[in-house]
Structures are given as C-alpha cells and as structure tokens.
ZAMARGU-4260 file (C-alpha; in steps of 0.2 Angstrom, whole numbers, plus 5000, padded with zeros to 4 digits):
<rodrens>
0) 5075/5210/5057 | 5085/5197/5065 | 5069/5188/5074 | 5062/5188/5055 | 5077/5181/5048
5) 5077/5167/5063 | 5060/5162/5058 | 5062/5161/5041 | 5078/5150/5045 | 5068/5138/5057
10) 5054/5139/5043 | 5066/5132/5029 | 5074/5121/5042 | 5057/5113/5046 | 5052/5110/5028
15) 5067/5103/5024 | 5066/5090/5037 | 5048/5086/5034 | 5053/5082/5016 | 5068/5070/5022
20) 5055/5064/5035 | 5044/5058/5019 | 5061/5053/5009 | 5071/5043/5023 | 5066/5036/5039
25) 5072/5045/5052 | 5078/5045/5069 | 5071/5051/5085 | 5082/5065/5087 | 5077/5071/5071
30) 5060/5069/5074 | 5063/5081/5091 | 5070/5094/5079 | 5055/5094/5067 | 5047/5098/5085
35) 5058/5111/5090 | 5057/5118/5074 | 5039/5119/5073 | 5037/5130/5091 | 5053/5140/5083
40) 5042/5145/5068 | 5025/5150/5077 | 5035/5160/5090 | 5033/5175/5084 | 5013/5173/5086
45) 5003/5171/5103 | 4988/5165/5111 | 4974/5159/5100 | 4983/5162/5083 | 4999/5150/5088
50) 4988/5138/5093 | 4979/5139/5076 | 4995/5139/5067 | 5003/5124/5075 | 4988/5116/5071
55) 4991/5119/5053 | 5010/5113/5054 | 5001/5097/5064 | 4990/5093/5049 | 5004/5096/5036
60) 5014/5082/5046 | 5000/5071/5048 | 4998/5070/5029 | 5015/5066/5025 | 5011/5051/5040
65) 5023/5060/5052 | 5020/5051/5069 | 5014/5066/5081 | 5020/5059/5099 | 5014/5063/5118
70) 5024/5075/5122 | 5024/5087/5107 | 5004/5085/5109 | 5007/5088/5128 | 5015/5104/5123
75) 5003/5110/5113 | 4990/5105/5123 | 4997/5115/5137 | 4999/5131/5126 | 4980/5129/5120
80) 4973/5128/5140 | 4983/5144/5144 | 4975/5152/5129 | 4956/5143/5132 | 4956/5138/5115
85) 4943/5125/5116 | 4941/5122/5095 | 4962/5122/5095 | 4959/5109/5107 | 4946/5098/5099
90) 4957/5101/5082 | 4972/5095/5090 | 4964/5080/5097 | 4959/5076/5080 | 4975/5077/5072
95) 4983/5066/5087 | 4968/5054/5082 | 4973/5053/5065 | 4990/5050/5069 | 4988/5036/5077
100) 4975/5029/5065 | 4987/5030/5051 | 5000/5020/5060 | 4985/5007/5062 | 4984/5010/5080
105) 4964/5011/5082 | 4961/5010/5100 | 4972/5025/5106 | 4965/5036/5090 | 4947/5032/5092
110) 4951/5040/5113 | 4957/5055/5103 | 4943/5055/5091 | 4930/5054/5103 | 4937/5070/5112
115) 4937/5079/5096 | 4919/5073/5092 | 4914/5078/5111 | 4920/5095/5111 | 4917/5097/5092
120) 4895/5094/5095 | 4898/5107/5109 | 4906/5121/5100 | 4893/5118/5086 | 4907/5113/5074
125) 4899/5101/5063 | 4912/5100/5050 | 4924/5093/5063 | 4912/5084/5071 | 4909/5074/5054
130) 4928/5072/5050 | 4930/5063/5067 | 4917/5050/5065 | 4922/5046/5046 | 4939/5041/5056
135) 4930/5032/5070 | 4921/5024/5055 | 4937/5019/5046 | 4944/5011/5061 | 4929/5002/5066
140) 4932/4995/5047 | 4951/4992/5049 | 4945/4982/5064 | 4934/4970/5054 | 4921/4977/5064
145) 4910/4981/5048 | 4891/4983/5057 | 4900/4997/5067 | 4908/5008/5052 | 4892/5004/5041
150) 4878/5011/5056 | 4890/5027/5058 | 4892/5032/5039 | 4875/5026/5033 | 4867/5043/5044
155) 4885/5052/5039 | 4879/5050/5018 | 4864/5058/5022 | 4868/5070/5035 | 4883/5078/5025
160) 4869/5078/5007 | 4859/5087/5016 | 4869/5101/5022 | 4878/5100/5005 | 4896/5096/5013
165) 4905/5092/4997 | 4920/5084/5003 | 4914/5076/5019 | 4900/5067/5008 | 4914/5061/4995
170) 4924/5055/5011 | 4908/5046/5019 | 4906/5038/5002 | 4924/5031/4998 | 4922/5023/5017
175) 4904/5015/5015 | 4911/5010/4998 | 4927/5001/5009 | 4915/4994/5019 | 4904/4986/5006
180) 4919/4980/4997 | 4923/4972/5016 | 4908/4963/5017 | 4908/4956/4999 | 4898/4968/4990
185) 4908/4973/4975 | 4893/4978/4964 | 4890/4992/4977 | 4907/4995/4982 | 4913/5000/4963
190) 4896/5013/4961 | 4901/5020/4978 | 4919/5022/4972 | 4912/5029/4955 | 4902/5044/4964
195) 4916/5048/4976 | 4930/5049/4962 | 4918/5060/4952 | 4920/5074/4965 | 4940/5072/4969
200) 4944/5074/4949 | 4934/5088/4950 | 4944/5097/4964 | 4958/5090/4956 | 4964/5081/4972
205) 4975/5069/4966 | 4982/5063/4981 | 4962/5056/4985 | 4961/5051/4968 | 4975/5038/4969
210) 4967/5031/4985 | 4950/5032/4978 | 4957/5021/4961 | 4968/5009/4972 | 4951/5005/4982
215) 4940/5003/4966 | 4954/4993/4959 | 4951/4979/4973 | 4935/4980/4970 | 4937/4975/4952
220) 4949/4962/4958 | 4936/4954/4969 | 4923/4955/4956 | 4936/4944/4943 | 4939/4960/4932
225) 4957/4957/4933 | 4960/4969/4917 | 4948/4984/4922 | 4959/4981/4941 | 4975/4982/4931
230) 4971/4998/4923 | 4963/5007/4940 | 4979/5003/4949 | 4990/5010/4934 | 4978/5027/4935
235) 4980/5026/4957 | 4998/5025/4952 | 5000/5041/4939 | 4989/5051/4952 | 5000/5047/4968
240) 5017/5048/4957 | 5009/5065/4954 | 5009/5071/4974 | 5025/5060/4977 | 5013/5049/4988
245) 5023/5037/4992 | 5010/5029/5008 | 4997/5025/4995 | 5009/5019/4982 | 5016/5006/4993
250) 4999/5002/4999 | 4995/5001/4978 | 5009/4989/4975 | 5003/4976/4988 | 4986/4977/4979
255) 4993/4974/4963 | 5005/4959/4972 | 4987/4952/4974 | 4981/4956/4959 | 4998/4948/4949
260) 4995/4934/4960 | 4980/4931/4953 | 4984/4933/4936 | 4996/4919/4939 | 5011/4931/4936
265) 5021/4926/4950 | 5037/4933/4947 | 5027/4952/4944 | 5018/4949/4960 | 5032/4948/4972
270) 5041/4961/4961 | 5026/4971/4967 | 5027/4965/4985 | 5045/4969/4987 | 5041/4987/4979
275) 5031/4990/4994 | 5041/4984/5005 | 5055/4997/4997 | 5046/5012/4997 | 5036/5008/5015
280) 5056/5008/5021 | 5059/5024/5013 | 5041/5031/5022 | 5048/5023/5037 | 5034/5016/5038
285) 5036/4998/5047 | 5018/4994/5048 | 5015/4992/5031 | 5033/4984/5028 | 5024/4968/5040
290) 5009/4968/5030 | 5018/4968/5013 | 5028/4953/5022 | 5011/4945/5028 | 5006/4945/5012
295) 5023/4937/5002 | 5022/4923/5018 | 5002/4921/5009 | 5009/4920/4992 | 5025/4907/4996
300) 5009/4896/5008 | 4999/4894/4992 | 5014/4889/4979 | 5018/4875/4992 | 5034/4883/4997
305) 5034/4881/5016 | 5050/4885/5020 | 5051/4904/5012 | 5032/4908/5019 | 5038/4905/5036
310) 5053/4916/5034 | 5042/4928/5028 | 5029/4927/5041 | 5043/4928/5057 | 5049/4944/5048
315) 5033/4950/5049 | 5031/4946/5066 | 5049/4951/5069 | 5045/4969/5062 | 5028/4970/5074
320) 5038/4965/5090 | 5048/4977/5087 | 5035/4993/5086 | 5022/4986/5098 | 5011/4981/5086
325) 4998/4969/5093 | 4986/4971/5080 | 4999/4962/5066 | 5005/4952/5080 | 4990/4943/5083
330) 4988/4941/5063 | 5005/4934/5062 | 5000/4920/5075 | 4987/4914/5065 | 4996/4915/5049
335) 5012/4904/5056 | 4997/4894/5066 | 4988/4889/5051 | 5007/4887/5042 | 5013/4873/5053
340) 4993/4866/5053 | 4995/4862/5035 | 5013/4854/5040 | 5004/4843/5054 | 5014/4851/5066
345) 5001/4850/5078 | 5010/4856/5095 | 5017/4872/5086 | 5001/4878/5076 | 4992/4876/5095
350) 5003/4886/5104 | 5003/4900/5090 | 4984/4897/5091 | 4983/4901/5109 | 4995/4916/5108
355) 4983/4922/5094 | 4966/4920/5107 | 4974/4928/5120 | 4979/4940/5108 | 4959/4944/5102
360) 4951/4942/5120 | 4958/4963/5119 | 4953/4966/5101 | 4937/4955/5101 | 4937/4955/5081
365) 4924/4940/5076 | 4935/4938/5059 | 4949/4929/5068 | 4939/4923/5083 | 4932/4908/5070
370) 4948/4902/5062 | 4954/4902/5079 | 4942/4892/5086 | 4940/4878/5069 | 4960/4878/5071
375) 4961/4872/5090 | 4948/4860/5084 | 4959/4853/5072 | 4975/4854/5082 | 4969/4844/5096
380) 4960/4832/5085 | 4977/4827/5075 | 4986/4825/5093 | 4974/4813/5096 | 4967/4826/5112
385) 4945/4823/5109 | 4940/4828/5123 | 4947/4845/5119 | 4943/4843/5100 | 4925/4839/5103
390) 4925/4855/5117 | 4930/4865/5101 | 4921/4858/5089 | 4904/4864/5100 | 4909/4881/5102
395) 4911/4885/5085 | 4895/4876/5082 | 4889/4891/5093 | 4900/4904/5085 | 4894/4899/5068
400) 4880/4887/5065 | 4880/4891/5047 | 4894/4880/5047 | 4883/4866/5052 | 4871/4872/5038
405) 4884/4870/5026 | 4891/4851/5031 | 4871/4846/5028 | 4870/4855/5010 | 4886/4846/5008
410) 4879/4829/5013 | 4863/4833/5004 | 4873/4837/4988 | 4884/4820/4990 | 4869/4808/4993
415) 4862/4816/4977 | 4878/4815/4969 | 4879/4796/4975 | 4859/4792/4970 | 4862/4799/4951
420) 4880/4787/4951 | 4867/4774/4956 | 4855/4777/4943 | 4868/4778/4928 | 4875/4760/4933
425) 4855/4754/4934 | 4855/4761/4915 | 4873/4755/4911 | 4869/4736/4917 | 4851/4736/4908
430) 4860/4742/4891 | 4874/4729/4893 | 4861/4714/4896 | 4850/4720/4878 | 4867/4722/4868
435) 4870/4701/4875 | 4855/4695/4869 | 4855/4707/4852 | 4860/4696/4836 | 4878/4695/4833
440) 4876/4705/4817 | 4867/4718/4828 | 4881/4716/4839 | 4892/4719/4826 | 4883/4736/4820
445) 4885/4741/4838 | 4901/4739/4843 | 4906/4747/4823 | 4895/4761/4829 | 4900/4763/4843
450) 4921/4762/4839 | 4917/4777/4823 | 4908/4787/4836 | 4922/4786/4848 | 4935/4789/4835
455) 4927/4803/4828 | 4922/4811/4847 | 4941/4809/4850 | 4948/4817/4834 | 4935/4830/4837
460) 4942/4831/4856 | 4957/4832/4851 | 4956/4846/4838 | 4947/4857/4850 | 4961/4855/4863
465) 4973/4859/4851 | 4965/4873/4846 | 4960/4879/4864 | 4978/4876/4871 | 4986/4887/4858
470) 4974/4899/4860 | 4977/4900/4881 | 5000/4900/4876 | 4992/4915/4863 | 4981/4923/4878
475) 4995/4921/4891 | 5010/4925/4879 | 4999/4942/4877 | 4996/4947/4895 | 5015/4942/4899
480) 5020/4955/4885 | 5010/4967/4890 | 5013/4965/4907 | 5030/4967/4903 | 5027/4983/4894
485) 5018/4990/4911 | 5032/4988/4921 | 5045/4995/4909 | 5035/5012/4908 | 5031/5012/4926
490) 5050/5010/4929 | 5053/5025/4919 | 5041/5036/4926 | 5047/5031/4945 | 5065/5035/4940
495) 5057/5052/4934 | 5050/5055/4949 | 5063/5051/4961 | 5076/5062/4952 | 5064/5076/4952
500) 5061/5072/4971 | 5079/5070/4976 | 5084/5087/4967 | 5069/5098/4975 | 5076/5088/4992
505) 5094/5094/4988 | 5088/5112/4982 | 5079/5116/4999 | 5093/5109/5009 | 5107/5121/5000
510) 5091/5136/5002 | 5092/5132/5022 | 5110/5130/5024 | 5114/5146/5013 | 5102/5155/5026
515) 5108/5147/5039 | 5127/5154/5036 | 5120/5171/5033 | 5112/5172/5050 | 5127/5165/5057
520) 5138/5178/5050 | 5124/5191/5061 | 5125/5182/5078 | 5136/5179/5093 | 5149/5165/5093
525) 5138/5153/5102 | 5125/5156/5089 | 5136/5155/5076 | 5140/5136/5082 | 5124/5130/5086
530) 5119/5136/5067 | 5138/5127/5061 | 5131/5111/5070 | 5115/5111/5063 | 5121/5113/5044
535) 5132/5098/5047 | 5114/5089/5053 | 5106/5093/5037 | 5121/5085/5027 | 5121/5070/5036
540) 5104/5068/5034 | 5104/5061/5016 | 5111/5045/5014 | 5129/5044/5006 | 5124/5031/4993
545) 5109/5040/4987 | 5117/5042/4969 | 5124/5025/4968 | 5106/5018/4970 | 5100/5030/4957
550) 5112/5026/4944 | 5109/5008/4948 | 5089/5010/4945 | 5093/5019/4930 | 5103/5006/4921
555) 5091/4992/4925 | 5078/5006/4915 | 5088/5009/4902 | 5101/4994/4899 | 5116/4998/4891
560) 5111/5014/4888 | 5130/5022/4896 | 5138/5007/4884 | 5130/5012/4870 | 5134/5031/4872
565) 5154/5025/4874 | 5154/5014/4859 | 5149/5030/4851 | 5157/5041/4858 | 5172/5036/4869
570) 5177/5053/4870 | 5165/5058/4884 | 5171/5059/4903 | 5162/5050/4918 | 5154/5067/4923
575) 5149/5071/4905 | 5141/5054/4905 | 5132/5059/4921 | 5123/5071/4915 | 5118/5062/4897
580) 5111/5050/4908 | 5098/5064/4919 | 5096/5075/4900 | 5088/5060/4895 | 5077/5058/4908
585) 5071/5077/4902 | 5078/5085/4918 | 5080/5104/4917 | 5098/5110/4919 | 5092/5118/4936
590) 5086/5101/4940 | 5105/5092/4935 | 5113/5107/4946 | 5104/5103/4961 | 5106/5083/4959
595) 5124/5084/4956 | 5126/5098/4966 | 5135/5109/4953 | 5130/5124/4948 | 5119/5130/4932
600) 5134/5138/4924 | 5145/5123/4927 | 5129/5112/4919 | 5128/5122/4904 | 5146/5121/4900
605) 5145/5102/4900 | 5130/5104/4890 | 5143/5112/4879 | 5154/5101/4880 | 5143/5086/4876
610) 5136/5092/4862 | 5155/5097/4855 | 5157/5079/4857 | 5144/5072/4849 | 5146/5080/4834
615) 5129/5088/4833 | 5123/5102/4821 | 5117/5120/4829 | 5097/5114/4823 | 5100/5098/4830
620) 5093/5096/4849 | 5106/5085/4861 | 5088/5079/4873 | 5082/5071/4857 | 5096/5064/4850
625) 5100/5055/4867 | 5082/5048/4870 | 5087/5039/4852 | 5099/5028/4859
</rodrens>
C-alpha cells in the first residue's frame, strides 16, 4: 500500500511540475526533478513496459516543449538496451529528435531523426518511420533548405494516401503547404492548408488546428488579403487559448506583429511583438524571445529609427549568446550588418558580414549566402577597397546571374523609358512651333481653351481627392476601431484563460502537497523530511507576484471597474472586492477558492456577503449584475 501511495505522490508531483514547467520557466534543478520524478512513477513496472511508459511521459513533455537532455535520454537509453527494446529505442530517439527540433536546433535533431528512421524501416514500423522524415522534412524547411523538405514530402503525400494514414497525410500536407508558402507559392500553400485543416476539425485537434490557422494566415498575408489573415490568426488564437498553447500563441502574435505592421498599425504591431516576447518568457522559451526581438529590430529599421532597431537586434543576439544559438546568431550578424550598411558605417557592417560567412560556411543556407556576398560588395566599395569590391561583385555574379538578368531588363526598361521622354518633347516642340505661326485669334482660342480645360481638370482633380482622402480617414478610422475592438475582446479572453490556468496550477499543487503530508505522516523521519522539503519546493515554485500581475491585467481590461463598484458601494472590503472582480470574469466558486487559496465555504460566504451588500433581490443574480458595471 505504501509503494502505491509513493507512486501516486511522484505521479501528482510530476504533473504538477510539468504544468509549472509550461507556466514559469524553470531552473535546472527543477528540471532534474521532473526527471527524478518520471523514473519514480514507472518504477513500479520493468523491462519492455517501463520502457514503453517513459516513452509516454517523454512525448507528454515534448508537447509541452520540455527540453529532454543527454543524460535523462542516456538513462533511458541504458534501461531500453538491458531490456533489448529495439522499437523503445527507435521511439526514444524520435522524441530526443523532436526535442531538439522544437528548440530549432536542426542539426543534432536530424542525427536523432535518422536513427529513429533507421531502426524504424527495420522493425517494419512504417508509421514511425513517416513521423521522422515529416520532422527531417520540417527541418530541412526551417533551414531554408526548401528543395530538400519538398523531395521528401512530395513521395510522403502519396505514400501516407495510399496506405490511408489519416494523420500522417494531414501532417505531410501542412509541411508541403509550409514549404510552398516558403518559396512564394501562396495560391498553393492556402489549398494545402485548406485540406489539412479539414481533417484536424474533424478530430477536433485544436492544438493543430491553431497551428494549421496561424500558417494559413501567413499565407493570406503574403497574398495581400490582410482581412481574411486577421480573421485566420483570431480563429489560431480561440483554438490555442482553448489547449493553453502558449508555444503557438507566441509564435501567432509575431505573425500578426507582421501582419499589424503591414496594415500600417504600428502601435498594435509591436503591442503584438511584445505579447510574444511575454509569453515566450513564461514558456521559457528563449529562442523565440530572439526572434520576436529580430523581428521588433526589422520593424524600428523600416520606421527609420536606427537607434531602437539596433537595441533590439543586440538583445537578440545577446539572448542567442547566451543559449548557443548559432542558428540566430548568424541571422543577428546580418541584421546589425545590414543596419550599420544603411548607416554607411562601413568598417562595422564588414566585420558583422564576415562573422555572418563564417558563421554559414557550417549551415551552408544559400538564403543568407547572397545577401552576404551583395553586402561585402557594398562595404568594400564605400571604403573605397575595389579590388576586393569587384572580387565580390564576380562571385555573386556566379551565385546568382539572374541578378545580372535583372540589371539588363532594368536598363532595357530605362532606355525605353528615356526613348518615349524623347518622343513626347519631339511632339511637345512640333505643337509649340504650329500654335506660333497660328493666327493670334487662333491663338487666343487656344490658350482660352486650354486655360477652361485646365481649370475644369483641376476642380475635377480636386473634388475627386477630396472625395478619395475622406473616404481613405473613413477606411482607416474603421480598421483603427475595429482593431481596437479585436484587442479589447482578445484581452478579455486571455485574462479568462490565465485565471483558469493559474487556479488548475494552484489546485494540483494543494492535491500533491496534501498527499505529500499524508505519506509523510506513514514514513520514517528521514522520509518525513525529504517530503517536508519538497512541499516547500512546490511553494516556491510560483512566483510571489503572480496576483499582483493578474489584478494589474485585469484593470487594464476592465478600467475602473474596482472604482465604479466603491462609488456604489463603499461598503465592500478589499477581499470582498477581490472576488467581485474573478465573479465577473464567470469563474466558478471552486475556481475563486483555488486562486485565492480559500476554501469554497469561506467563498460562498463572501458570496453572501457581497450580495448583502449590494442590495440585491433573492431573483436577482450577483454574476449579472456585476458584468453591468
């Protein structure tokens, strides 16, 4: 009885951490006791079957972007040989693979993910087999290295239709459909994107669904349909607000950064970029906290504002220094490289140019290896270096001779442009020399003629620009409000959804800490410690100022709702006001017990309280009368 108990402790103890894990960003040593928690839960099972269930734990903490490490994969690994489990093997080596790849580190995950594939083609697993080389696809993608991803899920679309693997096809065609939209094939990319959501609302697999709308709102952007990319974003937001997916979420809100940018709402866009940043912190996810950065540097570059996108663009770097990412690293060189281009800070752009090719001589990506190449071009040319500048200028001549093409079509296109300039002052003189030798009454009639048609053209002119520019105000006046309207509701269901997060976070933690002191009460004293000391862990696991950010969200949501309340009612204590404020948010009693940590008979009699205070009528109900004011 008392190993059952234990397990069931370790079990709670683990999901409890998980969930902080995906709430806070945690430490390392927290992240060993996830570990030692997971081998305490699958302890009471051997051989094959413990394999098979750590594998299942694995894939749970994958999903929620948990970081699996060498040496909790070394200790599985070890378990899986003394057992000869090849297929826990070739399943482990999967989820290590897809670890990696979700933390954008492609070349260690594509190691892992060819093992998997391997010893998945020789145990005659197919579906594993598949699910590898749709991540060895998406990788190739992530890489820029589109020819690669495309070869590989090309023969994947028809391989997986023609064994009717549901899933797998619906996975192979959200990739390709990445993969077109990479390469500027937006027509296909949205039909793709179409056919792939078709299946995941079927299943009902919101958490796809939300990555599959993000994705075909991109698309839409690309295509110039900002309205339809607006209203995919808002439907990838309800589906991951849905599943508390707070990866793709932060992922969504540097699309619609993007996608506010190019609406010319500027304000909303880096309101959107700083929203990622937010919740990529809280995912302790630092990779995308850079890119959200990268991407605020961009928007500061193309408002002019030099001095803000290169603060922005060092943090970013800053942040991938700091985790070893080279990946961002060498996209950060060529950011602040092209930055102090546009400066004419020659010397510095060079030297980040040269970081930035050393940098791609190990990731060989022929996206950056151009604007590398044009860029030491241009830097040595404006330090008056032409030796060097011509060298430059010649190799991306053999990178690229479409460039080449281009310069000629653009000479082509001036000469023409120059020939038909010459034409029109040809006409221009010949029409001048026939109104000098025209009569002066002719004269007359000509230049009356032509003063009427130019008064008329211009109070025509003028009219329609009248009439145009108030209806562009009326146009942007609209979007602003609506806009406006967006990010109020969107507030309002966020807040939602962290106070129902928060209280399921505090719930399970007072479920493990209850059993916790139960099994205490059972063991010796040095049990009775070690479960003491881990209670205390879990308390200090959630950040002391977690209410005080929440009340602050809520009062940017609903402004002066607390005022409002107190000019009403002056009556009511702070607690009483505590709990107006979550009863209006529709939270169950349950729920406003577990947040304030109360219980649901202390809740109730507030409730009581409250509605004593307010005056209200037996019929009357206190949730509605609150959401009036």
């Amino acid at each position: 009885m008392q190993k059952i108990q234990n397990s069931t402790a370790y079990r709670l103890i683990f999901i409890t951490l998980i969930c902080l894990h995906s709430a806070f960003s945690l430490k390392a040593n927290e992240s060993t006791q996830i570990s030692d928690s997971l081998f305490a839960i699958t302890a009471d099972y051997s051989g094959k079957v413990r394999i098979d269930s750590l594998n299942e734990h694995l894939a749970a903490l994958v999903h929620m972007n948990f970081k699996l490490d060498s040496a909790l994969y070394q200790k599985v690994y070890d378990l899986a040989v003394l057992s000869d489990h090849q297929e826990g093997i070739a399943r482990l080596n999967y989820m290590m693979g897809l670890s990696f790849y979700n933390q954008s580190m492609f070349r260690p995950a594509m190691d892992y993910l060819d093992q998997s594939l391997i010893m998945a083609n020789e145990l005659g697993n197919k579906q594993l087999a598949v699910r590898s080389k749709i991540v060895i696809a998406e990788s190739f993608l992530s890489e820029g290295k589109n020819q690669e991803a495309l070869n590989i899920l090309l023969v994947l679309k028809e391989d997986t239709k023609e064994n009717n693997m549901d899933l797998e096809y619906a996975s192979t065609v959200n990739s390709l459909a990445s993969v077109y939209s990479n390469t500027f094939a937006q027509d296909k990319a949205v039909t793709l994107y179409l056919e792939a959501l078709s299946y995941f609302e079927s299943v009902e697999d919101y958490k796809t669904m939300g990555v599959v709308y993000n994705n075909l709102g991109t698309s839409n952007m690309q295509l110039g349909n900002n309205v339809q990319a607006l209203q995919n974003m808002k439907e990838a937001e309800v589906n991951s607000l849905k599943v508390n997916d707070f990866k793709n979420l932060a992922n969504l809100y540097i699309g619609m950064g993007i996608l506010y940018n190019h609406m010319d709402s500027i304000e909303l866009s880096v309101a959107h970029y700083k929203k990622s940043i937010e919740y990529n912190l809280l995912t302790g996810n630092k990779i995308e906290v850079a890119r959200a950065y990268t991407n605020l540097g961009n928007l500061f570059k193309e408002q002019n504002d030099f001095d803000k996108a290169l603060v922005h663009f060092q943090e970013s770097m800053n942040i991938c220094e700091e985790i070893g990412l080279d990946y961002g690293i060498l996209i950060n060189h060529i950011n602040l490289a092209a930055l102090y281009l546009e400066k004419e800070d020659f010397e510095k752009a060079l030297e980040h140019y040269l970081m930035a090719e050393q940098l791609n001589e190990i990731f060989q990506i022929d996206n950056f290896t151009l604007p590398i190449l044009v860029g030491k071009y241009r830097c040595y040319h404006g330090l008056g270096d032409y030796k060097n500048a011509f060298y430059y200028s010649r190799k991306t001549f053999e990178l690229n001779d479409s460039i080449n093409k281009l310069e000629q079509q653009e000479r082509i296109v001036e000469l023409q442009l120059q020939y038909e300039a010459a034409k029109d002052e040809a006409k221009m003189l010949e029409l001048e020399q026939k109104v000098l030798t025209q009569t002066s009454t002719e004269r007359l009639y000509v230049i009356v003629g032509l003063a009427i048609a130019i008064l008329l053209g211009g109070i025509n002119f003028y009219s329609v620009s009248r009439k145009r520019k108030a209806a562009f105000l009326q146009k942007q006046a609209e979007i602003q409000l609506e806009n406006t309207k967006l990010e109020l509701e969107f507030k309002k269901r966020e807040l939602v959804s962290n106070a129902l997060y928060l209280s399921n976070v505090y719930e399970t933690i007072g479920k493990a800490e209850h059993q916790i002191k139960t099994i205490a009460q059972a063991g010796d004293r040095k049990q009775k410690e070690e479960l003491k000391s881990l209670g205390k862990t879990l308390k200090k696991l959630v950040p002391s100022k977690t209410w005080e950010e929440f009340e602050t969200r809520f009062e940017q949501v609903h402004t002066d709702f607390s005022k409002e309340l107190l000019q009403r009612h002056p009556n009511l204590s702070p607690s009483e006001l505590r709990v107006c404020s979550l009863l209006k948010l529709s939270l169950s009693t349950k729920e406003i017990a577990n947040l304030t940590q109360r219980s649901v008979r202390t809740i109730d009699n507030t409730r009581f309280s409250i509605r004593k205070k307010l005056n209200l009528e037996s019929e009357e109900n206190l949730v509605t009368y609150l959401t009036s004011v």
